[in-house]
C-alpha positions as CSV (number, residue, x, y, z in Angstrom):
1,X,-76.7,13.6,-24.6
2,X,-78.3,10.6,-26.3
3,X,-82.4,10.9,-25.5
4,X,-83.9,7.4,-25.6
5,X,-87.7,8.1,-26.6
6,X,-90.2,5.2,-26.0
7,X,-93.2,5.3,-27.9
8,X,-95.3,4.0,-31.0
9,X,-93.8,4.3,-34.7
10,X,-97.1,4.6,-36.6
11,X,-98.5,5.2,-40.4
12,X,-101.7,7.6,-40.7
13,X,-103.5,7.1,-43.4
14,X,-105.8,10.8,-43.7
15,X,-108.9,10.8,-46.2
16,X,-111.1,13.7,-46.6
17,X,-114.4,13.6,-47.5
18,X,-115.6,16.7,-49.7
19,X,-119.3,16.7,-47.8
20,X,-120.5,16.7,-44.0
21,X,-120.9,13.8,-42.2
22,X,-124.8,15.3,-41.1
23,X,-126.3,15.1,-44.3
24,X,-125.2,11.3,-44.1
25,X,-126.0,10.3,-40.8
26,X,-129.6,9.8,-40.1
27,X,-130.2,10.2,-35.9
28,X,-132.8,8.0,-36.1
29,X,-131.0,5.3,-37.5
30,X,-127.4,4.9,-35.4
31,X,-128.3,1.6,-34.1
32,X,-128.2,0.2,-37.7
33,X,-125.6,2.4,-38.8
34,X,-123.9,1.3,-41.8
35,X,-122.4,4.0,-44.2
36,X,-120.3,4.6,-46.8
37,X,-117.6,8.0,-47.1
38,X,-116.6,8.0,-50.8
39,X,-112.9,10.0,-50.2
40,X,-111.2,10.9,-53.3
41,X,-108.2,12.8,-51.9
42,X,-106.1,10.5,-49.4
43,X,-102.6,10.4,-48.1
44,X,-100.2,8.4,-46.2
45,X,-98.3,10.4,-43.5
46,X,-95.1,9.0,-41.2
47,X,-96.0,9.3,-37.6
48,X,-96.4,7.9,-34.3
49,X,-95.3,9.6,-30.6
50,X,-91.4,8.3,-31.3
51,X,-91.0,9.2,-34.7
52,X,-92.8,12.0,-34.5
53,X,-90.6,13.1,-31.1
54,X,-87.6,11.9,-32.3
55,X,-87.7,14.0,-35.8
56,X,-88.4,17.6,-33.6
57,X,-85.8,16.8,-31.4
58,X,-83.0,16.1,-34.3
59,X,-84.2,19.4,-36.0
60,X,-83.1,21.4,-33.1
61,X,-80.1,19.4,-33.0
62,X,-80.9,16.8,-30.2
63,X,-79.5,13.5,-30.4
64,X,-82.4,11.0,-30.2
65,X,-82.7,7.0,-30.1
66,X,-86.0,5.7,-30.9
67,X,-87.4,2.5,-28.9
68,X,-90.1,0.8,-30.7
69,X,-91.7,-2.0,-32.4
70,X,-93.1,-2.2,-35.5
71,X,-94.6,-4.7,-38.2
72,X,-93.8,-7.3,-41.7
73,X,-95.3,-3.2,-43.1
74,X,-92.5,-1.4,-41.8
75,X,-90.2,-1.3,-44.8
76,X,-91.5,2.0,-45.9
77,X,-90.7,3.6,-43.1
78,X,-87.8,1.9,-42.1
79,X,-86.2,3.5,-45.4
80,X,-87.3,7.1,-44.2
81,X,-85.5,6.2,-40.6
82,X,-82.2,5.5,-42.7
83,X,-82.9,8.8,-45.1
84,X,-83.3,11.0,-41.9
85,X,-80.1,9.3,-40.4
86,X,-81.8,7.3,-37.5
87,X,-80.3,4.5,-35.3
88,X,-82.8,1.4,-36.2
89,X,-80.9,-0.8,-33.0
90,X,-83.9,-0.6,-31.0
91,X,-86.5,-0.7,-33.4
92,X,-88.1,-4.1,-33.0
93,X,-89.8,-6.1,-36.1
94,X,-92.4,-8.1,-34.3
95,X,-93.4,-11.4,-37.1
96,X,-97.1,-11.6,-38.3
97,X,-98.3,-8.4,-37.2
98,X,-99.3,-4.8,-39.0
99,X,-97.3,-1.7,-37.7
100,X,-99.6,1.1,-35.4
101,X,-101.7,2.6,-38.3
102,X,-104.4,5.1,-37.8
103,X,-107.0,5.4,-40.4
104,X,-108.9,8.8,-40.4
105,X,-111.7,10.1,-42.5
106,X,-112.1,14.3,-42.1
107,X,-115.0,16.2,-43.3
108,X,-115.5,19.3,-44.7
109,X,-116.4,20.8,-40.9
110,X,-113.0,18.9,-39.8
111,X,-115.5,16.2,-38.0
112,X,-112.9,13.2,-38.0
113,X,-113.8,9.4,-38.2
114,X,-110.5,7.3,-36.7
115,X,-110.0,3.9,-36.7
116,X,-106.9,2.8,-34.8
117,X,-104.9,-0.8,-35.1
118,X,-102.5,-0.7,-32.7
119,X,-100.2,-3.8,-34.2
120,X,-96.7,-4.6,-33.2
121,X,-97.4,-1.8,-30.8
122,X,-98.7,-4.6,-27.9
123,X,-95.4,-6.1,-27.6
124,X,-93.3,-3.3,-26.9
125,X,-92.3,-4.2,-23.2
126,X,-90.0,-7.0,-25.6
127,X,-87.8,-3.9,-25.5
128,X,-85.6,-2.8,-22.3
129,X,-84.2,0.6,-21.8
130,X,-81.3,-1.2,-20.5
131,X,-80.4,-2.2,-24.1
132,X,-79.8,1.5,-24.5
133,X,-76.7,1.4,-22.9
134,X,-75.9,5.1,-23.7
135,X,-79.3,7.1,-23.3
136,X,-79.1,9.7,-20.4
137,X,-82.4,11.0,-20.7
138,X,-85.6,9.5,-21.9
139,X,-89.4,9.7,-22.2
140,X,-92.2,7.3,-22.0
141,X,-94.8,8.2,-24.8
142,X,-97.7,6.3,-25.6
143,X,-97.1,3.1,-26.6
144,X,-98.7,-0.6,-25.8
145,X,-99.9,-0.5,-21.9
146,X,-97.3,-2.9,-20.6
147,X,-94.9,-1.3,-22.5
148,X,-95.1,2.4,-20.9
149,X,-95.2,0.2,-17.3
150,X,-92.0,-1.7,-17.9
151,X,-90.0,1.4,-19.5
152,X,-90.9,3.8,-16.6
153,X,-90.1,1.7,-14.0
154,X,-87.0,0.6,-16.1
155,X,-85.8,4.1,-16.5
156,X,-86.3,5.0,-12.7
157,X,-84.1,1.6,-11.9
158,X,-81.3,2.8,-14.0
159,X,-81.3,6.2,-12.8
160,X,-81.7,7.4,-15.8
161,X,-84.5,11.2,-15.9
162,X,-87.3,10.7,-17.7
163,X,-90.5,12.2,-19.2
164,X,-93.7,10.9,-18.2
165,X,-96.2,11.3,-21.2
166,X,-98.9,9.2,-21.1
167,X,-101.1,11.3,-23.6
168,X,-103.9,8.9,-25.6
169,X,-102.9,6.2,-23.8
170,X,-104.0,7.6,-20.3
171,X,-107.2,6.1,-20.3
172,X,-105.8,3.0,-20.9
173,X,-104.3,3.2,-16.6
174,X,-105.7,3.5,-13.3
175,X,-105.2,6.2,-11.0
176,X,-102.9,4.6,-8.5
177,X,-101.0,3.6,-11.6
178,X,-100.9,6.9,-13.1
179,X,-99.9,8.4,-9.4
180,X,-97.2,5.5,-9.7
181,X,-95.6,7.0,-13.2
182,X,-95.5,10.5,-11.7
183,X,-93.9,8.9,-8.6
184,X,-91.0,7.3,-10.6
185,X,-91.0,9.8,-13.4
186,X,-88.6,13.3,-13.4
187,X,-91.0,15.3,-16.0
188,X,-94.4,15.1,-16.8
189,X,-96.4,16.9,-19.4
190,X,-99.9,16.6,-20.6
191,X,-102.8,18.8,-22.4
192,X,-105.3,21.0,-20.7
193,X,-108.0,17.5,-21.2
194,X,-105.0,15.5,-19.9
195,X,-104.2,17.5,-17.3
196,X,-107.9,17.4,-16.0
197,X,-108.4,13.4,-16.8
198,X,-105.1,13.0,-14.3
199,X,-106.2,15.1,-11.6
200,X,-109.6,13.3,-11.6
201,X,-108.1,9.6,-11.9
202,X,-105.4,10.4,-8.9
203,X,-107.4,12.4,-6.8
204,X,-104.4,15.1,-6.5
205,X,-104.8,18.8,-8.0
206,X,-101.9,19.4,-10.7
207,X,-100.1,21.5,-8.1
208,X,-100.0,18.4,-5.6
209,X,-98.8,16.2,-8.6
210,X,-96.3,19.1,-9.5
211,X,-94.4,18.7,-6.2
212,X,-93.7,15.3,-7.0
213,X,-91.4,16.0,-10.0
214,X,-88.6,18.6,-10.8
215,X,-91.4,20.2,-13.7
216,X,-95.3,19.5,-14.7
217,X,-96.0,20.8,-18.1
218,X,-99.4,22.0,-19.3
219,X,-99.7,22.8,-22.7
220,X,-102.9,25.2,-23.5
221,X,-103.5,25.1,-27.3
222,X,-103.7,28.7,-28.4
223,X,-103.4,29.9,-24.5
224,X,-99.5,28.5,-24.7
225,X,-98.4,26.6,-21.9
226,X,-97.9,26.5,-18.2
227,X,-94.8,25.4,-16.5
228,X,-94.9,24.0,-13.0
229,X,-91.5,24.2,-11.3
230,X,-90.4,25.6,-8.2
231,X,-92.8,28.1,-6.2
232,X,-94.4,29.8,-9.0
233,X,-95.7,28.2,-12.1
234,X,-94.4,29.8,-15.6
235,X,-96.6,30.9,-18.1
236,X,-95.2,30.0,-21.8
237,X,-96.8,32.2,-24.6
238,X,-98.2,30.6,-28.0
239,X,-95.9,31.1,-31.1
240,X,-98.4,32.8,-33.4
241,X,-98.3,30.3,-36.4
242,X,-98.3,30.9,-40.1
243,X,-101.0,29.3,-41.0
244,X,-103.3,26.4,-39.1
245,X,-103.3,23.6,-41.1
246,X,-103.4,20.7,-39.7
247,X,-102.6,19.9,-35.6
248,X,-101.6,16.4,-36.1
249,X,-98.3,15.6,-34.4
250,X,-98.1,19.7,-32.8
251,X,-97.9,18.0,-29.3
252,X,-94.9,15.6,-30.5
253,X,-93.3,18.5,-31.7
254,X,-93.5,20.7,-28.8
255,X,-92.1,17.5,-26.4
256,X,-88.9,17.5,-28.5
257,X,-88.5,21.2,-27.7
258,X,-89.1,20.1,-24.6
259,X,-86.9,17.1,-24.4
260,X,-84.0,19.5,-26.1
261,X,-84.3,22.5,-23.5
262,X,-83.9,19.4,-20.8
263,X,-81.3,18.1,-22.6
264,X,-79.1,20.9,-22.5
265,X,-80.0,22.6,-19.3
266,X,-81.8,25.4,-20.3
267,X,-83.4,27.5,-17.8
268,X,-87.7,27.0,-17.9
269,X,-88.8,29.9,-19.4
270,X,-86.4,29.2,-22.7
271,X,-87.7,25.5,-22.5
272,X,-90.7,25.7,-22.8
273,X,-90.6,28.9,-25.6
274,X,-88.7,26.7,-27.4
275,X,-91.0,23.8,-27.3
276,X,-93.4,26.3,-28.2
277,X,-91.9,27.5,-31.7
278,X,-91.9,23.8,-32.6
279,X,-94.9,23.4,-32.0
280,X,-96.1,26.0,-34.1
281,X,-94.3,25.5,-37.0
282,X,-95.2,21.7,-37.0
283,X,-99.1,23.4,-37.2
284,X,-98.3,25.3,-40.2
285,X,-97.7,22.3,-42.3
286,X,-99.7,19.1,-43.3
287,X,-98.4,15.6,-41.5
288,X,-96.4,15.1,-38.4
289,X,-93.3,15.2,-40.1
290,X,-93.3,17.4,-43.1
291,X,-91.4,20.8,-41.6
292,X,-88.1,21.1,-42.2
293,X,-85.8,23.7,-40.9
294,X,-82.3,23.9,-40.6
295,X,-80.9,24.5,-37.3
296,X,-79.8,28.2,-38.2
297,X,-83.2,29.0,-39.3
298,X,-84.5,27.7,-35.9
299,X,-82.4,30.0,-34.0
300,X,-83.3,32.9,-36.2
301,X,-86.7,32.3,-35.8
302,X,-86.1,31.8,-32.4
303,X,-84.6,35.6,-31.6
304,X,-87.6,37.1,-34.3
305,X,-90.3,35.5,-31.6
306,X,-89.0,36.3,-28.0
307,X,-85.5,38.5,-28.5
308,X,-83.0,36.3,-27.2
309,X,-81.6,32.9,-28.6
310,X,-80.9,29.4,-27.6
311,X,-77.8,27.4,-27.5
């Protein structure tokens, strides 16, 4: 089943500043702020919702199909695409403009500075889920605002299931347009903020929303995640990591658990532990797209956490 994932391809760009951003701010003097971080250590990671989707779900074997549009920057990662064996057909080079790039400055408390340009990402409604003639599932990640309207409502008119996942990019909707995505939408999942931020905006409780699609999923941080299908919601355990490195891209990982357990049928409960030992091991290492394990090693891991294992 070929998973057709709409979203940004991005470049994060991390610095770290050995000091604390207190002892350089002055309270008294934010309305003329002007500073400067000196940041010695910096580095350059691939990201972005759809990469960083698409590369958990080929880990656990998924087939995925990334829908995107990038900028003149993208050679780089276009390069990495080919290394990792990704379809480029619906990766779209838009002329004079930057690919999505974050630009993040962390001190030592982990008090982050971001600066986001989101580039080529503005034009992607120039791409059509109907140019994916072979995707039978998808997901609408953030991406540029009339990108995520166009996609959603192109998936529901082809009949094709989809994901809603509006993370970041919630803010950037109303709440009878965010009541319209759950509407056309098969899945949704958010974060505990998220999860809040969309019951305010529509006025409806997450159980009301739940109704409305076949599963709402909650993910919790180090409280796991909660499942919303049928009569009685499903409590999903956190995957005790190795070590918590670095959170960056953790959600992305977990949907391409997600994306896989939908994928290939799997009952809830399997789903979402699934989505859960991705995102855990995507925790445990630096950048959104740094683990690597093989598919054996998954499944291994897999029976070690929860006694059972996944097809």
């Amino acid at each position: 089943m070929n998973t057709l994932i709409c979203g940004s391809i991005a470049y994060d760009t991390i610095m770290v500043f050995p000091d604390r951003f207190k002892h350089h701010i002055l309270p008294d003097k934010i309305h003329i702020l002007n500073v400067s971080f000196l940041a010695p250590e910096m580095r350059r990671e691939f990201g972005g919702c759809a990469g960083n989707i698409a590369y958990s779900l080929q880990m656990l074997g998924g087939k995925p199909l990334i829908m995107a549009t990038v900028g003149e920057d993208f050679h780089p990662y276009a390069q990495r695409l080919t290394q990792l064996h990704f379809s480029r057909d619906h990766v779209r080079a838009i002329a004079g403009a930057y690919t999505a790039q974050a630009f993040i400055t962390t001190d030592l408390d982990d008090n982050q500075i971001t600066a986001f340009h989101p580039g080529a990402m503005n034009f992607s409604h120039e791409n059509h889920v109907g140019d994916a003639t072979d995707a039978t599932l998808g997901i609408v990640s953030p991406d540029g605002r009339e990108g995520m309207l166009q996609h959603a409502r192109e998936f529901h008119e082809a009949g094709i299931p989809f994901v809603f996942d509006p993370g970041q990019g919630m803010p950037m909707f109303s709440g009878e347009e965010l009541l319209h995505f759950v509407e056309l939408a098969d899945y949704v999942t958010v974060n505990d903020y998220e999860a809040q931020l969309l019951t305010e905006r529509t006025g409806q409780p997450i159980e009301a929303l739940a109704q409305r699609v076949k599963a709402l999923v909650v993910t919790l941080g180090n409280d796991g995640s909660r499942i919303y299908a049928g009569k009685q919601p499903i409590d999903i355990p956190c995957v005790k990591a190795e070590a918590i490195l670095d959170p960056t891209g953790c959600g992305d990982a977990y949907r391409g658990g997600l994306l896989y357990g939908i994928a290939n049928g799997m009952d809830w409960e399997t789903t979402g532990r699934l989505a859960a030992l991705m995102g855990a091991l995507k925790i445990s290492h630096r950048g959104p797209q740094t683990y690597a394990y093989s598919r054996e090693e998954l499944m291994t891991l897999f029976r070690s956490h929860f006694g059972a294992a996944f097809e």
